[in-house]
C-alpha positions in Angstrom: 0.0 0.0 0.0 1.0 3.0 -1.0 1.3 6.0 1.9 0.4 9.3 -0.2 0.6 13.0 0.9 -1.3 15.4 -1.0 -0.7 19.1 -0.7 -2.7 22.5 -1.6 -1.2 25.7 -3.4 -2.8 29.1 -4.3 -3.4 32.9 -3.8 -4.9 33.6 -0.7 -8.8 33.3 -0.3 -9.1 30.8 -3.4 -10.9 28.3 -1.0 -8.1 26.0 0.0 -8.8 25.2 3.2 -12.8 25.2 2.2 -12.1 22.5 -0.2 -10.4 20.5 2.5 -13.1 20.6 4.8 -15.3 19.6 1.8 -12.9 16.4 1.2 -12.3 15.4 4.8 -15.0 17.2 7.0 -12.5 18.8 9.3 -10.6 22.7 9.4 -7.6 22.7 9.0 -6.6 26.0 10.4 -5.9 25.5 14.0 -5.3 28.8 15.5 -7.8 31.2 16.4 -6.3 34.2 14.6 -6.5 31.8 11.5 -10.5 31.2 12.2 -10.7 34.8 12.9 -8.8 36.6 10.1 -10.1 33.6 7.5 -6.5 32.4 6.2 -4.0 29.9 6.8 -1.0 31.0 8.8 0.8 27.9 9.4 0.4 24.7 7.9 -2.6 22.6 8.8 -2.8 18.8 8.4 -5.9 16.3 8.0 -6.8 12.7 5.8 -9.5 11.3 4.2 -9.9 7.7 2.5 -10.3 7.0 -1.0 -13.2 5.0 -2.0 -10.5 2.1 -3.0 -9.6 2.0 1.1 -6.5 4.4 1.1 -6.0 6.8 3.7 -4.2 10.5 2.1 -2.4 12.8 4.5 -3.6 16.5 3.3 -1.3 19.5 4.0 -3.0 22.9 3.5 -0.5 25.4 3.4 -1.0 29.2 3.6 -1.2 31.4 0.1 -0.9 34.4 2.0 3.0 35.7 0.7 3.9 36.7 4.4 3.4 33.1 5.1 5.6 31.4 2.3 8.1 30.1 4.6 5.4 27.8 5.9 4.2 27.4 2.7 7.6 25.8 1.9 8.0 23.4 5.2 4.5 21.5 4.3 5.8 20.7 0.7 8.4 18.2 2.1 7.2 14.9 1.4 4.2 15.7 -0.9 3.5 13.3 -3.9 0.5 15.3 -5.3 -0.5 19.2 -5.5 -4.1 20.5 -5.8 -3.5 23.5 -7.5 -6.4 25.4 -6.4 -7.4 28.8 -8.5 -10.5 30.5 -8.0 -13.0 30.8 -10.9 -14.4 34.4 -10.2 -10.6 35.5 -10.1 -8.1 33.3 -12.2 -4.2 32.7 -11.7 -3.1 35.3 -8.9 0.6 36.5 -8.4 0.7 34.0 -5.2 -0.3 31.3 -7.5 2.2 32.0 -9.6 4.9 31.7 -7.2 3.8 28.7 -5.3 3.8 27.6 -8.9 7.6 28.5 -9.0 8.2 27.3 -5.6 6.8 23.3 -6.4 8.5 22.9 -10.1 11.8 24.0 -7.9 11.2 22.0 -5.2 10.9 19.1 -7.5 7.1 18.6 -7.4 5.7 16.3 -10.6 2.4 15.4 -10.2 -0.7 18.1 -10.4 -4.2 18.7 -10.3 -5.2 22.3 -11.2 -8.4 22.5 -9.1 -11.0 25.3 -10.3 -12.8 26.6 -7.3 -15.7 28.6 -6.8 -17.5 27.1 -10.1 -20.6 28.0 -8.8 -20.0 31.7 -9.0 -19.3 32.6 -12.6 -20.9 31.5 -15.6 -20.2 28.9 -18.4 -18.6 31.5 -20.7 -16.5 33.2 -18.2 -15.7 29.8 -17.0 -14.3 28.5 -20.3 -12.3 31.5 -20.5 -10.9 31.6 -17.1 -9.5 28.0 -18.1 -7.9 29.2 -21.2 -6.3 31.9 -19.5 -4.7 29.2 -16.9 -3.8 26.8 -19.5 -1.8 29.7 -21.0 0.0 30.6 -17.8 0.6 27.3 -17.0 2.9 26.9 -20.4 6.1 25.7 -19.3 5.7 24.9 -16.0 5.3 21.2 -14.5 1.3 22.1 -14.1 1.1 22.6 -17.9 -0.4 18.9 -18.7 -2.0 18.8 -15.4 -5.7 17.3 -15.3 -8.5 20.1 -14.5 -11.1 19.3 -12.0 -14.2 22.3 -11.8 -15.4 22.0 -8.0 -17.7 24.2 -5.3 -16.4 23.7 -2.1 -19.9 25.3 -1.0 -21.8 23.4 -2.8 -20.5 20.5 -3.2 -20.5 20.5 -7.1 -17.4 18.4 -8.9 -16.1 16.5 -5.7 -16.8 13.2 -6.7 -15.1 13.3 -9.6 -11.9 15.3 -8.2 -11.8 12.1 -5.5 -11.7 9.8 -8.7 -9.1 12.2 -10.0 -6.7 11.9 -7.3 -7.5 8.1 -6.9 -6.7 7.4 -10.4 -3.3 9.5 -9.8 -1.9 8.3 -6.6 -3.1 4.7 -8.4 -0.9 4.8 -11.1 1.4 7.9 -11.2 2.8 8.4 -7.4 6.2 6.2 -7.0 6.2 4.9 -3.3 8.9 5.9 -1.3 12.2 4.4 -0.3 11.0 2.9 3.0 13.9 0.5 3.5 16.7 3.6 3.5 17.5 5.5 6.8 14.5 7.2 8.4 14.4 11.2 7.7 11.9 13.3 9.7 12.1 16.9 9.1 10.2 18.7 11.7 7.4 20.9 10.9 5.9 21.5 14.2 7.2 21.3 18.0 4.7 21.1 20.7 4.4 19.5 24.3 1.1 17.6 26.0 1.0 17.7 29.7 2.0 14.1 30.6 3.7 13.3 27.6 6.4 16.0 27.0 7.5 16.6 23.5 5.8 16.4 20.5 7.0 16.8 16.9 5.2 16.4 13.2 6.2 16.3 9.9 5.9 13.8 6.6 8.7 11.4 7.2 10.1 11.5 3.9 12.7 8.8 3.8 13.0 4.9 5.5 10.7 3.8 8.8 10.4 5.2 12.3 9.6 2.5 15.0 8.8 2.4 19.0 12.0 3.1 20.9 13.9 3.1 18.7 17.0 5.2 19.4 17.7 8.3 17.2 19.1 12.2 17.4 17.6 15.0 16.4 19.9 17.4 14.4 21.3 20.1 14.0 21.4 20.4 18.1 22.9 17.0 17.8 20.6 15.7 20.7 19.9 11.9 21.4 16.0 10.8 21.5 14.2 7.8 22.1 10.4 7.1 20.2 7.9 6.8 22.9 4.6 6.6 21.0 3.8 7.5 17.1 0.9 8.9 15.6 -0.2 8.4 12.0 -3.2 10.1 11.0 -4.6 10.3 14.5 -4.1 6.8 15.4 -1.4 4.7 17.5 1.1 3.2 15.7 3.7 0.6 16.5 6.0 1.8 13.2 5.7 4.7 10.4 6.4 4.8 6.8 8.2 6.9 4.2 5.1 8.8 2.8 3.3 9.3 6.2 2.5 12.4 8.0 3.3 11.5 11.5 2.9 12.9 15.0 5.9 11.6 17.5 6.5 11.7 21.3 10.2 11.4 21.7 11.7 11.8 25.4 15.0 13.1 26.6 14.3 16.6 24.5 12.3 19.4 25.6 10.3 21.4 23.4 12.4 24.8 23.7 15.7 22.9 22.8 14.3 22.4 19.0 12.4 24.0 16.5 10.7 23.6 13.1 13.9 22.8 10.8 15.2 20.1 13.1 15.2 16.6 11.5 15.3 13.6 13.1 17.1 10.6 12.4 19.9 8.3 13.0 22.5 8.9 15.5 25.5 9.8 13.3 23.6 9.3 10.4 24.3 13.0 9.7 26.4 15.7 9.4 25.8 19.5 10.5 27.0 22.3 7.9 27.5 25.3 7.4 28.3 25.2 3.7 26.3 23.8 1.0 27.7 23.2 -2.9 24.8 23.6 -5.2 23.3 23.6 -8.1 21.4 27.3 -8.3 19.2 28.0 -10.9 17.4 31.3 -11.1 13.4 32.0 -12.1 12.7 33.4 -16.0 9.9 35.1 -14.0 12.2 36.9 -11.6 13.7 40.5 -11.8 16.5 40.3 -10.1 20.1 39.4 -10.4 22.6 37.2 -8.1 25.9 38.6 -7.6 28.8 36.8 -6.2 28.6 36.4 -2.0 24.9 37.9 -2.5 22.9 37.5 0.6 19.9 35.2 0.4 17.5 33.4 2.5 17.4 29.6 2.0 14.6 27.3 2.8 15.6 23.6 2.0 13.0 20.7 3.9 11.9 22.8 7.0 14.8 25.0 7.2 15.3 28.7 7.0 18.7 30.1 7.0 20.5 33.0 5.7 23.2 32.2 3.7 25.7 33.8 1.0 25.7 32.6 -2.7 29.1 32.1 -4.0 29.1 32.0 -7.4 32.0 30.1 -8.6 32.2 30.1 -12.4 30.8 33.0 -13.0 30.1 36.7 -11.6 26.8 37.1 -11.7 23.5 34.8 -12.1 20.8 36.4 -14.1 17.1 35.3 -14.8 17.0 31.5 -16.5 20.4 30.8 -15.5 22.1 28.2 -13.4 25.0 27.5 -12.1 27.0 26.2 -9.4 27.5 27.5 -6.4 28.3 27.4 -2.7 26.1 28.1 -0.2 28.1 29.4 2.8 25.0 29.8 6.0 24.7 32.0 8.9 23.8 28.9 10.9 24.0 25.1 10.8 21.3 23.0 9.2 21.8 18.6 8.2 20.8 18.1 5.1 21.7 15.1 2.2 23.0 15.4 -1.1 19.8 15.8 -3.7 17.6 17.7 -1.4 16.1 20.9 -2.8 16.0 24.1 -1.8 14.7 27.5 -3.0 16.1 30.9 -2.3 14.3 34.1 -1.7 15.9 37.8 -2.0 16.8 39.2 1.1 15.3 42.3 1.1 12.6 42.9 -0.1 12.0 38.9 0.4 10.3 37.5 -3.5 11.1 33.4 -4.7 14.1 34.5 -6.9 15.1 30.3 -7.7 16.5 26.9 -6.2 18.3 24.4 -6.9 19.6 20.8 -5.9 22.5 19.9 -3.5 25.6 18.9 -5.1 27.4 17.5 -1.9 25.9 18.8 1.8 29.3 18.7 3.8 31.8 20.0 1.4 35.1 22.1 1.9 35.8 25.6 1.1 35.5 25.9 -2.6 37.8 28.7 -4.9 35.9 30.3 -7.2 37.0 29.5 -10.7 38.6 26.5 -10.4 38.9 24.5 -12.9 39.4 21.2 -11.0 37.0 22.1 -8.5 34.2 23.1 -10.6 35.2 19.4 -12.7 34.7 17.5 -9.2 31.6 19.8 -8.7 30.1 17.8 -12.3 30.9 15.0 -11.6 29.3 14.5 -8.5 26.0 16.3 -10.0 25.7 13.9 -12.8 26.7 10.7 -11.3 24.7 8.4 -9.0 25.8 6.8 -5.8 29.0 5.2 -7.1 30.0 8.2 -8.8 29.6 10.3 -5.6 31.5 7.7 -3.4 34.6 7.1 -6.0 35.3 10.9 -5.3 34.7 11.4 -1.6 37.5 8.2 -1.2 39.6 10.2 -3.4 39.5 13.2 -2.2 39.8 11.8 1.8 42.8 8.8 0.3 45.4 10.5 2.7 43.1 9.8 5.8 41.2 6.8 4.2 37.9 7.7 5.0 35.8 4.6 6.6 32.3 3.6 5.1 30.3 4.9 8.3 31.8 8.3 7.6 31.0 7.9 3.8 27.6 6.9 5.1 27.6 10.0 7.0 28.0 12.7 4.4 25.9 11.1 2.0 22.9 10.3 4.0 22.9 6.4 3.0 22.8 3.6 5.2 25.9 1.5 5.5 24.2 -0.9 4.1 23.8 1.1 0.7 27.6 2.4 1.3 28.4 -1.6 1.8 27.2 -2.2 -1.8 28.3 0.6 -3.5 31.8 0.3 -2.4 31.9 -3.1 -3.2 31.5 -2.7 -6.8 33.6 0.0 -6.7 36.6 -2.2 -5.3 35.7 -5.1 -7.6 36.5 -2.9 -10.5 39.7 -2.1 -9.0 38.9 1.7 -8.2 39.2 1.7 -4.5 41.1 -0.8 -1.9 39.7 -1.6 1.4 41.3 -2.1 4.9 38.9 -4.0 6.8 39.7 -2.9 10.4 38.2 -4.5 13.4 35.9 -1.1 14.0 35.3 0.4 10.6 36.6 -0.2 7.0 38.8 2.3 5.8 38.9 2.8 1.8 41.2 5.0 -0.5 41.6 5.1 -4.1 43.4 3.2 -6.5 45.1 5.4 -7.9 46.4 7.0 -4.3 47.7 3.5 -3.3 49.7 3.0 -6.9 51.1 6.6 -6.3 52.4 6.2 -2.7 53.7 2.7 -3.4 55.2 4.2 -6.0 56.5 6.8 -4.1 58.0 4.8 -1.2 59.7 2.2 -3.7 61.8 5.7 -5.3 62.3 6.9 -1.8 63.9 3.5 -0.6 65.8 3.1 -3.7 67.2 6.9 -3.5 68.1 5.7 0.6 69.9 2.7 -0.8 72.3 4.5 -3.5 72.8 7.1 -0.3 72.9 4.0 2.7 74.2 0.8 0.6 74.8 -0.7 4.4 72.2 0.2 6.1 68.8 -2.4 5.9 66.6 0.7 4.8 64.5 3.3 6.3 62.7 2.9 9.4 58.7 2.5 9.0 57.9 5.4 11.1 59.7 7.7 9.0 57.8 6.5 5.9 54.4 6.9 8.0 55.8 11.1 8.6 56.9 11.3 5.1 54.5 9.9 3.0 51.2 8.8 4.8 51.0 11.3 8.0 46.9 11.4 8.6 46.9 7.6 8.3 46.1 5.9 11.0 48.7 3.5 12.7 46.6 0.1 12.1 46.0 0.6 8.7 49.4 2.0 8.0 50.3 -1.2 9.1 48.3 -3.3 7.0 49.3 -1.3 4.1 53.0 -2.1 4.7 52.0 -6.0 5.2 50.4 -5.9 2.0 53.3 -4.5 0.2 55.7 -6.9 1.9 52.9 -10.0 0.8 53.5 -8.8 -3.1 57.4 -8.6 -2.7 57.5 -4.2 -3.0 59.4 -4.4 -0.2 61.1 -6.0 2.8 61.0 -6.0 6.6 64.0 -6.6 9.0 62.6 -5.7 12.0 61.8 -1.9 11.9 63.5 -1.1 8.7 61.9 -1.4 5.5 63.7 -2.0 2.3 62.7 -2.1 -1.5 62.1 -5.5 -2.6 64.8 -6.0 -4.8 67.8 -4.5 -2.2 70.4 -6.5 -1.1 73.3 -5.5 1.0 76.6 -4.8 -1.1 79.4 -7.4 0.4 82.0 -6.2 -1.1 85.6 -4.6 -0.1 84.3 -2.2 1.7 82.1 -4.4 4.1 84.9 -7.2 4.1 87.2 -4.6 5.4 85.2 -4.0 8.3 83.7 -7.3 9.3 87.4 -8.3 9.4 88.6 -5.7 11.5 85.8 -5.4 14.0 85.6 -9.7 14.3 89.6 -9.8 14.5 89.3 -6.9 17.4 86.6 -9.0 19.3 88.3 -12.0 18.7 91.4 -10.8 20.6 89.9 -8.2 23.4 87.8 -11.8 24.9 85.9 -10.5 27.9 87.6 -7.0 27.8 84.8 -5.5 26.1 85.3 -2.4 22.7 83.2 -0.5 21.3 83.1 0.5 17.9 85.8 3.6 18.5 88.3 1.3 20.2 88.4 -0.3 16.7 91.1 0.8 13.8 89.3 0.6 10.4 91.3 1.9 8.1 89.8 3.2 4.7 86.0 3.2 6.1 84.3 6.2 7.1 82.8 6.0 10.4 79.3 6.2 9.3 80.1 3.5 7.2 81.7 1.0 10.0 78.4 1.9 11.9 75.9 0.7 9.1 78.3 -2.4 8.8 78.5 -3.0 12.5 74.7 -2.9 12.8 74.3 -5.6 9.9 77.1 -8.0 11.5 74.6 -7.3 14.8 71.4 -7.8 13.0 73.1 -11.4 11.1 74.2 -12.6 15.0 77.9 -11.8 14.3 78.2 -9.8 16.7 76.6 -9.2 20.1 76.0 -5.0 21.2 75.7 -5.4 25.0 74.7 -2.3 26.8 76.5 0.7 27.2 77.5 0.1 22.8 79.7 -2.4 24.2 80.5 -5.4 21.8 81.7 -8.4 22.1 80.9 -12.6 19.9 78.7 -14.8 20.2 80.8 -17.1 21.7 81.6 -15.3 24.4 77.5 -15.1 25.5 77.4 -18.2 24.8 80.0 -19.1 27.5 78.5 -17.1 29.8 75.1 -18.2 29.1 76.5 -22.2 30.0 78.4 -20.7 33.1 75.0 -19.0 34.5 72.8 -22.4 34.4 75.6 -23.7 36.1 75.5 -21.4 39.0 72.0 -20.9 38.8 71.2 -25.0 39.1 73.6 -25.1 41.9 73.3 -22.0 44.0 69.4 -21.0 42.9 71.1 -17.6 42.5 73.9 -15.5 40.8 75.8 -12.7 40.8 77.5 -9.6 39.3 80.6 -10.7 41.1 79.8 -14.8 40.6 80.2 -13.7 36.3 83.1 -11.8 37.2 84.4 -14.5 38.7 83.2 -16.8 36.0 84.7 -15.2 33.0 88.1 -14.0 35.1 87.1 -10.2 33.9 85.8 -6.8 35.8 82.8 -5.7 37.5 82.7 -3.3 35.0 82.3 -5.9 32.3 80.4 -8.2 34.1 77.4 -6.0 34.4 76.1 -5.6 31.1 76.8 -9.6 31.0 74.3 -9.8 33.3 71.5 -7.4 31.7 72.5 -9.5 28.6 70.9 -12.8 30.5 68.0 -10.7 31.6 67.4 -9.9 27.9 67.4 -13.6 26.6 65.4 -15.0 29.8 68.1 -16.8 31.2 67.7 -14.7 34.7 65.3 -12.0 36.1 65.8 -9.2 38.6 65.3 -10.4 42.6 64.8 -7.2 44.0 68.2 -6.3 44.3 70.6 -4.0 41.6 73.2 -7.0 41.5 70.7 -10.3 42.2 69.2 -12.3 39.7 67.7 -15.9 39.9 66.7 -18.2 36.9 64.0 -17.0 34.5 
């Protein structure tokens, strides 16, 4: 079943809210200065059921121009408009604008609704309707069907009810009720007993009891106590449905109309909008760059400045795109619409669609930007997502942020990266929280990067065993997080890029020059330790001649790393053989004594305390013996 919301537009006193009452038997206009003064203020709500079972949500939404930015928070949601245009007087200015208002807004479907039938006769009738088929040339009303009604009397309802049946029947698309739930807020109230209550036409996914959601822009958390549909209780709502909500932990004074409710982190405050921004024919004035406009997109009503950024200066019939940069923060998703009135004195100037609704500052002529900018206004889903991982690839973004600035669910992000990665534009890190993603093309260029860096290292260092991984995370991938910087570095050490030994990376095809150079010093610093036994060097107590210092310290450290040499504390060196006879002394003592000594390996290896010290820490360090509370103590590991 289909969930429909039908709206009314028109010039003041054309008998909207008459022919609602006629449809549905109820007033819409709730407030006693409405009653009073005989027009629609805010926006009223009722139903009625078609004669096929279905139950229509009406919005009847003030024609008075004062009112328009009321007029523009009940046409969120709506599938169908009644066009309604008194007989006696014809197509008004405010018709013409709410006319403006709808085609911008992105309303389709139409009924042009002639009111007030019974008050004129045939011949002016017949050329009332030519004159409205006239204005209507060009506008998404021009094929609209024409029903002739009396509210009063009654005169044309039936078939106007078979008219809308027929069109919600076979014209209205339902809506996306499997998405995440969107709710902007048309109305915040509170009941003694209950606490806060909010309404609007939830226009995207479902809304259930308790479940757990946040209202934004004030970013606060809200639980669903009871729903409403049409006046009756309901366990769940549906995309399509004017709805009536009691959510608890929010008072009524901490949100307003404009607030939209929906998942926690399922959306992202802003204070900049890129756009699309296309101006009436109709209108008379002209947007120059950083002009100051007000912008009503869902419920919202901002100020904002248009920055114009391929051109100077917008003029009736054009488009183009923009930014939006706004005097306060509103959460919005990309493909919402939006018009924009002139800020003084305040007329419908034009609209538009958003581009991207979380973008970064934009340069105005910029020939890559404004590229980007069509892209992401032609493409779909995919298209969108291939350009938000490349533009975040230094960072790589995760899918619940994606999810975030787009407004889909993580399922839809899920599937859309997917394919995205299966045709080898993006690569994933699945991480045990998130997954991060960047693009392909970023991952070619930094391996490619790293592999000329190492190699450049390599002509400068032939003897050391590369760079160390932290300084390729600084140099070449600084925003990345450590566990996925990680992960990249396994995954270039699985394809043979590079090498690991230890901490140092090297490019997969280095090996370590043994030639004269390095055979000069291994012999020299092996021949020294050979002869010094227990009397421990270090690297300066050793003649080298012919290698540079630097040099014999690179070499040093890859006799170390191939367990040539042993570097005790204190850069003391000594052979393995010489650990090794201490290592068989210690178990000795130890199995004997359950203890040893600084001065029982002193006495072991015939040397000095001074050497027999580090000896010691060099037991601790390959779990032969652990501290016993005292400086010079140690018992078996």
């Amino acid at each position: 079943m289909k969930n429909i919301i039908i709206g009314t537009a028109g010039h003041i006193d054309h008998g909207k809210t008459t022919l609602i009452k006629a449809l549905t038997g109820r007033n819409t206009d709730r407030w006693e200065e409405e009653q009073r003064r005989g027009i629609t203020i805010d926006l009223g709500f009722t139903w009625f059921d078609l004669p096929r079972g279905d139950r229509v949500g009406i919005i009847d939404v003030p024609g008075h121009e004062k009112f328009i930015n009321n007029m523009v928070a009940g046409v969120v949601g709506m599938d169908l408009v009644m066009l309604v245009i008194a007989a006696d007087e014809g197509i008004m200015p405010q018709t013409r604008e709410h006319i403006d208002i709808l085609g911008l807004l992105g309303i389709e479907k139409s009924i042009i609704v002639l009111n007030k039938c019974d008050l004129v006769d045939e011949d002016w009738l017949e050329m009332v309707k030519e004159d409205i088929k006239e204005e209507l040339k060009g506008s998404f009303c021009e094929n609209a069907p024409m029903a002739e009604v009396s509210s009063v009397t009654g005169e044309g309802l039936p078939r106007l009810i078979s008219l809308i049946e027929r069109m919600t029947e076979d014209e209205v698309i339902p809506k996306d009720i499997d998405t995440i739930p969107r709710l902007p807020i048309d109305r915040v109230f509170s009941i003694s007993g209950f606490g806060t209550i909010v309404t609007g036409t939830l226009i995207s996914g479902r809304i259930r009891k308790e479940d757990q959601l946040s209202v934004f822009p004030v970013n606060k958390p809200c639980k669903i106590r009871s729903i409403q549909v049409h006046g009756r209780d309901a366990e769940e709502c549906f995309a399509g449905q004017r709805v009536a909500i009691n959510i608890s932990n929010i008072k009524k004074n901490e949100i307003d109309r404009g607030c939209v409710i929906a998942p926690v982190s399922s959306m992202k405050n802003t204070m900049m909008l890129d756009v699309r921004l296309s101006m009436l024919p109709s209108s008379n004035r002209v947007i120059e760059n950083r002009t100051r406009l007000h912008l009503f997109t869902g419920t919202s009503e901002v100020l904002c400045r248009a920055v114009l950024l391929d051109r100077d200066t917008l003029s009736p019939g054009e488009s183009c795109l923009a930014q939006l940069r706004l005097e306060e923060e509103i959460a919005v998703r990309r493909g919402d619409r939006f018009i924009v009135r002139f800020y003084s004195p305040m007329e419908t100037i034009g609209g538009g669609v958003v581009i991207e609704a979380n973008p970064n500052k934009k340069k105005r002529f910029d020939e890559k930007t404004l590229s980007e900018m069509s892209l992401k206004e032609q493409g779909g889903h995919g298209d969108m997502i291939e350009l938000l991982i490349k533009q975040h690839s230094e960072s790589a973004i995760t899918a619940a942020e994606i999810a975030k600035l787009t407004g889909l669910t993580l399922e839809e992000t899920a599937a859309e990266t997917a394919q995205l990665e299966e045709q080898g534009l993006i690569r994933s890190f699945r991480m045990k929280k998130d997954l991060h993603l960047w693009h392909g093309s970023f991952e070619n260029k930094i391996t490619e990067s790293i592999v000329d860096y190492l190699r450049a290292f390599h002509k400068d260092n032939p003897y050391k065993q590369g760079s160390r991984k932290a300084e390729l995370r600084v140099r070449f991938l600084p925003k990345l997080k450590q566990n996925v910087f990680d992960e990249f570095i396994q995954r270039l050490e699985d394809a043979g890029t590079i090498k690991r030994t230890g901490e140092y990376i090297a490019a997969g095809d280095f090996a370590i020059p043994h030639d004269d150079t390095y055979a000069k010093a291994e012999n020299a610093i092996l021949k020294a330790l050979d002869g010094a036994g227990f009397e421990f060097l270090k690297l300066s107590d050793i003649s080298i001649p012919g290698v540079a210092p630097a040099t014999a310290e690179d070499i040093l450290q890859l006799l170390a790393a191939e367990g040539k040499v042993i570097v005790l504390s204190e850069d003391l060196l000594t052979l393995p053989r010489y650990t090794e006879q201490v290592t068989a002394k210690a178990r000795e003592i130890l199995a004997a004594e359950g203890k040893i000594t600084i001065a029982g390996i002193r006495d072991a290896i015939g040397s000095s305390r001074k050497n027999a010290k580090p000896l010691l820490e060099y037991l601790d360090s390959v779990k032969v013996t652990r501290r016993n509370g005292t400086e010079s103590e140690r018992v078996a590991y």
